[in-house]
C-alpha atoms as one frame of an Amber mdcrd trajectory, in Angstrom:
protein
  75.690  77.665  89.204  74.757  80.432  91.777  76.655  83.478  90.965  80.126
  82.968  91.948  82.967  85.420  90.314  86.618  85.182  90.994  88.201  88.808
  90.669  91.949  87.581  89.540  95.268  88.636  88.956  95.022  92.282  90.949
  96.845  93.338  93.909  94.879  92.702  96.691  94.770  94.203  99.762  94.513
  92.524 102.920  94.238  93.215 106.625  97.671  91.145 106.712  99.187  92.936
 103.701  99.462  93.398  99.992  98.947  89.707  97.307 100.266  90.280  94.500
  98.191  88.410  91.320  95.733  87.681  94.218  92.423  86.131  93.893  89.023
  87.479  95.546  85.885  84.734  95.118  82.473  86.076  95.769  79.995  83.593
  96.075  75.951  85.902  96.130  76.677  88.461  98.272  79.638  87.599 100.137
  82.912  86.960 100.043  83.962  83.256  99.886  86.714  81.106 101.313  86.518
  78.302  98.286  85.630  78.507  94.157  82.296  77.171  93.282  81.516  75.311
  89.966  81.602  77.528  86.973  82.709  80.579  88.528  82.917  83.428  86.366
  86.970  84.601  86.270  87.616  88.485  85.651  91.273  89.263  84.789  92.317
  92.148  86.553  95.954  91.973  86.081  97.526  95.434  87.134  94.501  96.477
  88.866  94.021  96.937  92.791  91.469  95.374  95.102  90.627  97.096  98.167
  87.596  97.302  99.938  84.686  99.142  99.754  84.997 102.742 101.325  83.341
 103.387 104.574  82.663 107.191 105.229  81.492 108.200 108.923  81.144 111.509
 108.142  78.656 112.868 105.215  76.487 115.471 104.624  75.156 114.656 101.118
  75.626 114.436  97.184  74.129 114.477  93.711  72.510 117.796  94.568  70.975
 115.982  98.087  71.332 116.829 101.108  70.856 114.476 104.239  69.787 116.730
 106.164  66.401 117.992 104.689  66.183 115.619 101.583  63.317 113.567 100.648
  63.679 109.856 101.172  65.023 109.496  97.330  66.802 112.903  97.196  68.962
 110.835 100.576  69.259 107.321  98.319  70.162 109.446  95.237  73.082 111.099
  97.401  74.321 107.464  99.026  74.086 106.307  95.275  76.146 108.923  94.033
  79.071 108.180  96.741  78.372 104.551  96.075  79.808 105.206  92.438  82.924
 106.543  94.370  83.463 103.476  95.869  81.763 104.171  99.299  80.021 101.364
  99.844  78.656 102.189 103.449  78.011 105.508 104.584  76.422 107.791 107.705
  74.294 110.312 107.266  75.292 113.319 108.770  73.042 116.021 110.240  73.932
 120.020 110.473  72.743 122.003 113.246  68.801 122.442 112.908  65.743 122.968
 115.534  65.669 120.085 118.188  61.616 119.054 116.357  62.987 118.928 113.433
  65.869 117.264 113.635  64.141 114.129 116.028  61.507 114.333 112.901  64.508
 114.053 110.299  65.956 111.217 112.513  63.221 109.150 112.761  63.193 109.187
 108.586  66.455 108.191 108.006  66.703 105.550 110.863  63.948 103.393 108.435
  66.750 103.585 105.670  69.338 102.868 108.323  66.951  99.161 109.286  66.648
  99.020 105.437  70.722  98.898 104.968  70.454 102.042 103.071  72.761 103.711
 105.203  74.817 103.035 108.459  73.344 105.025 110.825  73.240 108.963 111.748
  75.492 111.104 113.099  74.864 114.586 114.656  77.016 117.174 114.109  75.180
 119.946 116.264  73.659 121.657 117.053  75.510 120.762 120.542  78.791 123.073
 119.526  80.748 125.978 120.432  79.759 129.265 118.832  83.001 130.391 118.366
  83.870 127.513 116.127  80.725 127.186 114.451  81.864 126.620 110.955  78.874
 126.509 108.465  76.441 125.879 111.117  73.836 128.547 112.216  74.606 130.462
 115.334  71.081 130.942 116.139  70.145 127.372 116.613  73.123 126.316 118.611
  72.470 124.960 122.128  74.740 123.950 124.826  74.990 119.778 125.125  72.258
 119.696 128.044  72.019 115.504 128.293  68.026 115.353 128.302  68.533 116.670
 124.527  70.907 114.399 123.398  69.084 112.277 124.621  66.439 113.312 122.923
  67.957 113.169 119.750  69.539 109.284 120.004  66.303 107.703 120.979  64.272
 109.641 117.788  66.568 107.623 115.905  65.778 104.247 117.347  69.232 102.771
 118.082  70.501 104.050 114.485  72.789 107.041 116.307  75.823 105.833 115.804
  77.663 109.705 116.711  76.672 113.103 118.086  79.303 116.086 117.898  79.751
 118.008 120.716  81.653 121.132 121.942  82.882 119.038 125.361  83.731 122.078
 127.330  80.280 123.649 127.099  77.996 123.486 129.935  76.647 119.707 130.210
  79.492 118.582 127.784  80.900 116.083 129.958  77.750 114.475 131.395  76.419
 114.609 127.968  79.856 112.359 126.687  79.161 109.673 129.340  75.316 109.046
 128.044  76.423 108.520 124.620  79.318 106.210 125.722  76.287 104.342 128.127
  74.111 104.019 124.949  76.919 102.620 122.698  76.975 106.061 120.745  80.353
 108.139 119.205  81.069 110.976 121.525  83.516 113.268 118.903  84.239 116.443
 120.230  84.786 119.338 117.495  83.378 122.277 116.533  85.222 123.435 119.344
  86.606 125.753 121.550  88.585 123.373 124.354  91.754 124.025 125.879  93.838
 120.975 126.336  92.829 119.981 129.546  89.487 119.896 128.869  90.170 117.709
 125.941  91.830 115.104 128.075  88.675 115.771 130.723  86.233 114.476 127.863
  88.507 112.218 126.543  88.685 110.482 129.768  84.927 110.847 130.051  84.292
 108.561 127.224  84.812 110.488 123.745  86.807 108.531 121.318  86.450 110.843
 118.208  87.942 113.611 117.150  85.572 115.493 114.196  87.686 116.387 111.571
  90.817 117.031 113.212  92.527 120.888 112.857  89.375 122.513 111.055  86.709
 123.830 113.725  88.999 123.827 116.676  91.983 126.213 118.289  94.951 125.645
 116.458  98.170 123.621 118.036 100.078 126.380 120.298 103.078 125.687 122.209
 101.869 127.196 125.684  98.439 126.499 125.168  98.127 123.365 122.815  94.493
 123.059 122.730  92.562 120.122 121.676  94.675 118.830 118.920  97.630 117.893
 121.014  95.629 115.809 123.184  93.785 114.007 120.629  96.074 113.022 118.701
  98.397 111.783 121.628  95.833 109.826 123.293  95.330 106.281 122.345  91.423
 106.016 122.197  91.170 108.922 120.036  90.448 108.466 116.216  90.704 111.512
 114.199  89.078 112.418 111.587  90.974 113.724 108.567  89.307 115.676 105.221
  92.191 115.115 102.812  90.618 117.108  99.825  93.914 119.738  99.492  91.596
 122.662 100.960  90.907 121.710 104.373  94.120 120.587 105.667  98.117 121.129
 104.594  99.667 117.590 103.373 101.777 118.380 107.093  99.110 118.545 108.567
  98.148 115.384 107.366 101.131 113.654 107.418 101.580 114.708 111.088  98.694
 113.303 111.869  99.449 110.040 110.458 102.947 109.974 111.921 101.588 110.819
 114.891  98.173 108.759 115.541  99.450 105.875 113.209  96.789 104.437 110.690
  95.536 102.947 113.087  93.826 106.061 114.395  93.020 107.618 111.567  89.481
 108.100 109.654  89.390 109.351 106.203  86.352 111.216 105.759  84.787 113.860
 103.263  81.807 115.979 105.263  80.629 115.866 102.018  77.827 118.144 101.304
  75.187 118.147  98.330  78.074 119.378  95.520  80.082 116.436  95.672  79.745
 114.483  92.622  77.373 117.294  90.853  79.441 120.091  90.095  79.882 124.191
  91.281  76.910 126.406  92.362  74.852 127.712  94.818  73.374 125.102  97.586
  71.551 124.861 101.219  73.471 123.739 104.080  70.437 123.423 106.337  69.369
 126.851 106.509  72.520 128.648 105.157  73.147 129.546 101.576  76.547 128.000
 100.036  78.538 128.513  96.903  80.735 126.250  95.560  83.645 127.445  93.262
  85.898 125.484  91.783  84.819 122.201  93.999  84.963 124.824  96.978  82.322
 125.339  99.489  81.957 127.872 101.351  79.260 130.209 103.099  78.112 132.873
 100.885  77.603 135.033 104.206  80.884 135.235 105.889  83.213 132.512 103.790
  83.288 129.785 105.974  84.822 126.292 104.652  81.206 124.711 104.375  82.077
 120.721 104.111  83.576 119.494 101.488  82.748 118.227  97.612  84.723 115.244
  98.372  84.573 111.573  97.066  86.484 109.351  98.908  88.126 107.555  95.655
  89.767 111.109  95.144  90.588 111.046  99.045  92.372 107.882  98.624  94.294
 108.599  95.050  95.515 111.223  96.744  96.847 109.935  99.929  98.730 107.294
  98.141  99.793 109.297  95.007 100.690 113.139  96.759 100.703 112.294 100.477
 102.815 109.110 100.133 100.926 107.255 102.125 101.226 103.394 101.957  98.231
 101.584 100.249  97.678  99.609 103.080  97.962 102.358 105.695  95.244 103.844
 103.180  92.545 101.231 103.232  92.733 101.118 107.501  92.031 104.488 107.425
  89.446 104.627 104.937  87.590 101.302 105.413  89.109  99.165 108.326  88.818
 102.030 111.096  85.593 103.731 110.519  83.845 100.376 110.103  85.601  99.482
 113.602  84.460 102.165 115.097  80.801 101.746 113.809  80.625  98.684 114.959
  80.048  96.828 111.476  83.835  95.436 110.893  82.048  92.137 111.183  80.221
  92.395 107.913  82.971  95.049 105.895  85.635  96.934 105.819  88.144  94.477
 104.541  88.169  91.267 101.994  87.709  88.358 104.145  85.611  85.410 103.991
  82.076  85.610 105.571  82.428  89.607 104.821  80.058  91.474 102.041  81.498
  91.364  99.086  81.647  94.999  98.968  85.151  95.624  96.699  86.722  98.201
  94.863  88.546  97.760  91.790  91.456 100.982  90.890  94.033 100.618  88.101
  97.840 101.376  88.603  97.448 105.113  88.790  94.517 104.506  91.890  91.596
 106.098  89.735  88.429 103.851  90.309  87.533 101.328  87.959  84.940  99.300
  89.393  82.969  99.423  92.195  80.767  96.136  93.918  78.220  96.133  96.550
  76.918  92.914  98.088  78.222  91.327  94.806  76.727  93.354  92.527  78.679
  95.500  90.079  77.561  99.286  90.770  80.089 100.649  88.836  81.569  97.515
  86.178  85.093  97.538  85.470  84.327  96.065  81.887  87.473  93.661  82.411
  88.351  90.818  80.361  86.409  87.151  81.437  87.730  84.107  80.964  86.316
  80.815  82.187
């Protein structure tokens, strides 16, 4: 018979809730609505199905960076977070020069029509100075439209987000192109106070880039941009929940606050995650990681993250107390939303890619599918 599997016994998580000793059937690629004939049965009794990960926001892995890798330097890095359980991922750009970064976007947009990745996102080099974060002050530009412009046509309808620092000059005219050409307007990496927040927010931007880091911090006279983003309903905020880049309040406040529904879990995951400590490129800036701990070596900056997003998860359910299926919306439902691909994953329905992950009771991964093939095999009992 074709290859049909039926994933049984696990807690499964649903857009509608939690089955307990649920069933998932994955007929080829997809996810089925019926068993065929001969269907292989794994038992996964105690296990947890959710689906695959979807990260919006990442810079790299396995030693590669997305941002000046080769073509298989970029597939070894989506590989590596595929063993995490992301199973569709952006490619994130740092700031660069405006030639080189329509060069590196016309590159990646042929892995983005391959299905390699799910489009590109541009963090800079459109941001404030005074929030740069690891990004190099000498090749920062204000958001002047014809460049952004610029940069979403080099990658042939594959932009799916640019970054911007709203308040600078051309912010706001820059916000209502991308929102014309179906692209992300997130402002971060910035320097707003809150009325200009609401001013881009009402120009079009629905995404905040990792909410709290790169931005003014909450005040009570002058709240800045992280009042108004997370009180406004069209905002989705970003969150980095590795334990460095945010306090579990912080976190907590902004799921209280937002609801799931409005929150992405991301990592702005640079070339460390999933390889280890030592010294790396962040486009042209020099990085060490200690202790799974990026930062600049000039100047100390928080320079993205060594983040998986199975280790995001584990610990949103297991330190944060976040409920599982408050979880999976933020870290597979939402982002795929928002990219426009909710059709295809995101959660486990029929008609959807059978793109799955499998943890066990404490939430470490155990198995990881894509398209119906095991990436990472759970080595589960089968019984027919």
């Amino acid at each position: 018979m074709a290859d049909h599997k039926v994933l049984a016994g696990a807690h499964v998580v649903l857009p509608t809730g939690i089955v307990e000793n649920g069933r998932v059937i994955v007929d080829g690629e997809r996810i089925a609505g019926s068993t065929g004939e001969g269907a292989e049965t794994l038992d996964l009794t105690g296990h947890w199905l959710v689906p695959g990960f979807v990260d919006m926001h990442n810079h790299g892995g396995g030693g590669a960076s997305f941002t000046s890798g080769t073509v298989d330097e970029v597939l070894k890095g989506v590989h590596t977070h595929r063993l995490h359980g992301t199973t569709t991922v952006v490619a994130s750009f740092v700031t660069g020069e405006m030639d080189f970064l329509t060069q590196r976007a016309g590159l990646l947009s042929e892995l983005a029509e391959q299905g390699e990745i799910a489009g590109i996102h541009f963090e800079g080099p459109f941001i404030s100075p005074c929030r740069k974060g690891a990004h190099d002050e000498t090749l920062l530009r204000d958001p002047d439209p014809a460049d952004v412009r610029k940069l979403i046509d080099a990658a042939r309808g594959r932009a799916k987000m640019v970054t911007l620092a709203t308040e600078l000059p051309g912010g706001l005219d820059s916000v209502r192109l991308l929102a014309e050409h179906g692209v992300i307007a997130a402002i971060g990496h910035t320097d707003a106070s809150y009325e200009q927040t609401v001013e881009a927010i009402d120009a079009g931007a629905t995404v905040a880039t990792h909410l709290y880091n790169a931005m003014p911090a909450l005040g009570h006279r002058a709240p800045g941009p992280i009042a108004a983003l997370l009180e406004d309903e069209r905002i989705t905020v970003e969150l980095i929940n590795d334990g460095t880049h945010l306090h579990p309040a912080a976190l907590e406040l902004a799921f209280h606050h937002a609801g799931a529904e409005r929150v992405a879990l991301i990592t702005d995951a640079m070339d460390a995650a999933g390889f280890g400590d030592g010294r790396y490129m962040l486009g042209p800036l020099e990085v060490e990681v200690k202790d799974s701990v990026a930062r600049l070596v000039e100047g100390g900056s928080i320079a993205g993250s060594t983040l998986t997003l199975d280790r995001a998860f584990k610990r949103s359910v297991t330190i944060d107390g976040i409920p599982v299926e408050s979880a999976v919306q933020a870290i597979s439902a939402n982002p795929a939303r928002l990219l426009g691909v909710y059709d295809r994953v995101g959660s486990l329905e029929p008609g959807k890619d059978a793109d799955i992950v499998v943890l066990d009771a404490e939430f470490n991964l155990k198995g990881v599918m894509r398209k119906g093939e095991w990436i990472v095999d759970p080595k589960v009992r089968t019984r027919s």
